[in-house]
C-alpha positions in Angstrom: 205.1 94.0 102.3 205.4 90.5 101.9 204.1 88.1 98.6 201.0 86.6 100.3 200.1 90.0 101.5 200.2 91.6 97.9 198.3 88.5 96.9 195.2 89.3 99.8 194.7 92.8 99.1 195.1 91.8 95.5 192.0 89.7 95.6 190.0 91.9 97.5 189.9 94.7 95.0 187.3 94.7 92.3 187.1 96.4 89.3 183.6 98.7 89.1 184.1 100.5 86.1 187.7 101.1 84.3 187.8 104.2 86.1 186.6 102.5 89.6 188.1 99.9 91.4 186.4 98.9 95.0 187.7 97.5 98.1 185.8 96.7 101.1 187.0 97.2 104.9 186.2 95.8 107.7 183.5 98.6 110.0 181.8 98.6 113.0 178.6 99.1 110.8 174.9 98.2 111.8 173.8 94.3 110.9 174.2 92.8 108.7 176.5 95.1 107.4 180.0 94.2 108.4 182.4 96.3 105.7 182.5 99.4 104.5 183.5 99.9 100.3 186.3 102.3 99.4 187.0 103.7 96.1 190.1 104.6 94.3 188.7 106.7 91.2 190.7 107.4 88.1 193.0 106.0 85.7 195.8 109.4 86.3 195.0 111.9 88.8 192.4 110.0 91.1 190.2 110.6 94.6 190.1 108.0 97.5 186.0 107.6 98.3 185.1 106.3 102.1 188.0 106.4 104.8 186.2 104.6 106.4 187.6 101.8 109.0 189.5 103.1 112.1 191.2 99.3 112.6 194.9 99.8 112.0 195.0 96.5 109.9 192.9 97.4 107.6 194.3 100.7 107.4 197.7 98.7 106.3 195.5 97.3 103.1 194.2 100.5 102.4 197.5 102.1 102.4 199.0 99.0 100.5 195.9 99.5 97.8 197.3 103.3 97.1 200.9 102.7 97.3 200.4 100.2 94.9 198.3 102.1 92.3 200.6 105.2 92.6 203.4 102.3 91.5 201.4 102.1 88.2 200.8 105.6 87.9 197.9 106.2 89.4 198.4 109.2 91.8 195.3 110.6 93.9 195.2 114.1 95.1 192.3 113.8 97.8 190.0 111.5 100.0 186.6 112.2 100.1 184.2 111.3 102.3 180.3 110.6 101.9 179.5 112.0 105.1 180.3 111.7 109.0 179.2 108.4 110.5 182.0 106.5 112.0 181.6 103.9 109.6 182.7 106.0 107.1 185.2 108.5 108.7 186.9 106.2 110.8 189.8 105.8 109.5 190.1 110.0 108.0 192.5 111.3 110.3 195.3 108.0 109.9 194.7 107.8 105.9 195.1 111.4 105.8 198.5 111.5 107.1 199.7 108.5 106.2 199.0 109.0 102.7 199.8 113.0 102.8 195.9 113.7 101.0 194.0 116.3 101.4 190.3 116.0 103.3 187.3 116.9 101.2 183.6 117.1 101.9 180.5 118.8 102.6 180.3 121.9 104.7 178.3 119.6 106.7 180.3 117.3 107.6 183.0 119.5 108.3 180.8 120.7 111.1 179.9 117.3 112.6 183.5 116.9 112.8 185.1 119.3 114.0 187.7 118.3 116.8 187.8 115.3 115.4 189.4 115.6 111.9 190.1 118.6 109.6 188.6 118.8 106.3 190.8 120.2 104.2 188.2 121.6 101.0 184.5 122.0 100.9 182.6 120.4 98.5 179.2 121.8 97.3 176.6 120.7 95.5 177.2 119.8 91.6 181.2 120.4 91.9 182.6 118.5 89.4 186.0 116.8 90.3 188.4 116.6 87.2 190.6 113.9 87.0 192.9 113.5 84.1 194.6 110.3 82.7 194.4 107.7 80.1 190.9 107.6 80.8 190.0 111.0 81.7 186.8 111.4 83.5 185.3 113.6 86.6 183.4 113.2 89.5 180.1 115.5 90.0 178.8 116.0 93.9 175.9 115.7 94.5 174.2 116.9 98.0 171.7 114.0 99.2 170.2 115.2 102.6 168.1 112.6 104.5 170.2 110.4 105.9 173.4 112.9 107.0 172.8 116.5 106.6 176.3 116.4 104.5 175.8 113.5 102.6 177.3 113.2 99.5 177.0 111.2 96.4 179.3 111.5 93.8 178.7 110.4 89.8 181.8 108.9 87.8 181.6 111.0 84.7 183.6 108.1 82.4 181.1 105.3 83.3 177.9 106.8 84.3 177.8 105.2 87.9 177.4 107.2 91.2 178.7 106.3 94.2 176.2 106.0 96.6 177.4 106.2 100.1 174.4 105.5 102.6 171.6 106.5 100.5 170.9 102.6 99.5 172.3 99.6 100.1 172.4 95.7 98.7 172.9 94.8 102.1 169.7 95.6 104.5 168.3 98.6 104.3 168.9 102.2 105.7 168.3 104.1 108.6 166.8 107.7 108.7 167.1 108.6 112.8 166.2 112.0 114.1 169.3 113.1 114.8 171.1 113.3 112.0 168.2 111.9 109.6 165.5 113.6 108.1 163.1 111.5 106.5 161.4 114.4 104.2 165.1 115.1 102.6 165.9 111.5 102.5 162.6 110.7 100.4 163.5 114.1 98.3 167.0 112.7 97.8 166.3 109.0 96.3 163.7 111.0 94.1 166.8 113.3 93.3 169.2 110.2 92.7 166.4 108.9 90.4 166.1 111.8 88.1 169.7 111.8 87.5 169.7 108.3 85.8 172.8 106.4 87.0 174.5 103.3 84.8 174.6 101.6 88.5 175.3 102.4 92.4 177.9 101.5 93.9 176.4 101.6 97.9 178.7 101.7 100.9 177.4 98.1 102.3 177.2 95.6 99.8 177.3 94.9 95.7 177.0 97.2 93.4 173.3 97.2 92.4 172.7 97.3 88.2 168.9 98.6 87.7 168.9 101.9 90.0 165.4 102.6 89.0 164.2 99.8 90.6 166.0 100.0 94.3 165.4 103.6 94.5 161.6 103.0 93.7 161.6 100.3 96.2 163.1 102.3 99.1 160.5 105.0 98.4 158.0 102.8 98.6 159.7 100.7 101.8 159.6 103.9 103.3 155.9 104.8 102.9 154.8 101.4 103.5 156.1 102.2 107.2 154.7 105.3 107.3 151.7 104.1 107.0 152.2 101.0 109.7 153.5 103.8 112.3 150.6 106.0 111.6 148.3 102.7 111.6 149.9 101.7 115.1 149.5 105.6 116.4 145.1 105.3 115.3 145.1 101.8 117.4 146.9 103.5 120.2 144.0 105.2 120.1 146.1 108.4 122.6 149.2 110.2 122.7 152.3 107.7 122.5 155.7 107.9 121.7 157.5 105.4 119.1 158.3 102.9 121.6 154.7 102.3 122.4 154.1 101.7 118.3 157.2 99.7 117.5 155.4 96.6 117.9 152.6 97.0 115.9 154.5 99.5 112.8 157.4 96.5 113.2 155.2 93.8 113.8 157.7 92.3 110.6 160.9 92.5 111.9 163.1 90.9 115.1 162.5 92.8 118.3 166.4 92.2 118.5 166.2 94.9 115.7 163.4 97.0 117.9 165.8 99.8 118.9 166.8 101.2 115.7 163.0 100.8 115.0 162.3 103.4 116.9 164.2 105.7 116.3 163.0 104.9 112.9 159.6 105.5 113.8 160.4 108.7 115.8 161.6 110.2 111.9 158.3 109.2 110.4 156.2 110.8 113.4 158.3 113.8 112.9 157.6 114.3 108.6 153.8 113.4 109.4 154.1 116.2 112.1 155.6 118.6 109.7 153.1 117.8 106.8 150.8 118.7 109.2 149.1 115.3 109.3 149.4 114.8 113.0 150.5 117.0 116.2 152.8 116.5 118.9 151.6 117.2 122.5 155.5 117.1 125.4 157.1 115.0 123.4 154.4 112.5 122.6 152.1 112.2 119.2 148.6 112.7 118.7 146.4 110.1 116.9 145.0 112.2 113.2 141.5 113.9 114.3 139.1 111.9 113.5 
């Protein structure tokens, strides 16, 4: 590796914590998300959090990044991913055997990707990850449905911060689709996230964010604010409709450039107001509330 390529991967990792340093790849992520942060965590032993870019040159950095910190000492023993989405996992498969680490994470995500990668441990809810070294600490797991059935966030026990994965993001917001998403979990989860107090997040898309309090409450409420434009839009339909016949009026704030994901969007709030039993679904179309 040449000078000037020690010195650009140099600059682009930041310190999070003593026990965190961050580096963010290059991911075919949604707008206007265009990287994906990665975390070496540890001062000794240490974990590798997000592989997540499948582009071979960033992929180089990353393997640079490790190489490097194992020169100082710094030797991890796994990489663990958040959860499945390709802007996350892309690059598990290469890192794994290039770096000669194991795969951890959730059950999950295991499933969602099978035939595509191997993970190597399971991780469950409140495992706790020791690491030792001149700063000892430990990561905790912690299983935050909503937006990937296997998501996981994970709390650095040295400096208080969790890493956050998708659950928030300084960057645009997040999207809870009905395939993977569930918007009842994903509310349950930021409430979860809230009642463990965090020093900070550290999201997968964008800076880390210092008052956690006061994202997570905002997301919750972001989130019910829609709910009640798509449930608004469904009563001035005025008869059954699907979510691409609401989008205009429940996103009547936002780019129709950014219309698709809206609906699928919306589709995830129809399907919690269905399941609270607040409106019914008729052949795959909703029904207004009775009046």
């Amino acid at each position: 590796m040449g000078e000037s390529s020690k010195m650009g991967r140099a600059a682009r990792v930041k310190s999070a914590a003593p026990t965190i340093e961050v580096l963010a790849v290059r991911t075919p992520t949604l707008p206007p998300a265009t990287h994906t942060n990665t975390f070496l965590v540890g001062t000794g032993q240490a974990v590798l959090v997000e592989p997540a870019t499948p582009y071979q040159d960033e992929q180089d950095v990353m393997v640079e990044w490790v190489e490097s910190a194992r020169a100082r000492g710094v030797e991890p023993i796994a990489i663990l991913a958040t959860h499945h989405h390709p802007d996350h996992i892309g690059g598990a498969g290469v890192l794994r055997n290039r770096l000669g680490l194991p795969l951890w994470g959730h059950a999950m995500t295991a499933q969602r990707l099978s035939g595509v990668v191997e993970v190597d441990r399971l991780l469950e809810d409140g495992e706790r990850i020791e690491l030792d070294g001149p700063t000892k600490t430990a990561l905790t797991a912690v299983h935050t449905p909503g937006h990937a059935p296997g998501h996981l966030c994970f709390v650095d026990e040295a400096s208080g911060i969790m890493i956050a994965g998708d659950m928030v993001a300084s960057i645009g917001t997040i999207i809870v689709e009905p395939i993977d998403g569930d918007m009842i979990l994903y509310l349950d989860s930021l409430r979860r996230i809230a009642s463990l107090e965090p020093v900070a997040l550290l999201p997968a898309h964008g800076d880390i964010i210092g008052d956690p309090q006061a994202i997570l409450r905002f997301y919750i409420a972001h989130r019910l604010m829609r709910e009640g434009k798509v449930l608004d839009a469904l009563e001035a339909h005025g008869q059954t409709a699907r979510p691409d016949d609401l989008v205009a009026r429940a996103y009547d704030d936002t780019p129709e450039a950014l219309w698709p994901l809206a609906i699928r969007s919306i589709e995830a709030h129809l399907i919690k107001l269905e399941r609270e039993g607040r409106i019914t679904s008729e052949g795959g179309c909703w029904l207004p509330p009775a009046p």
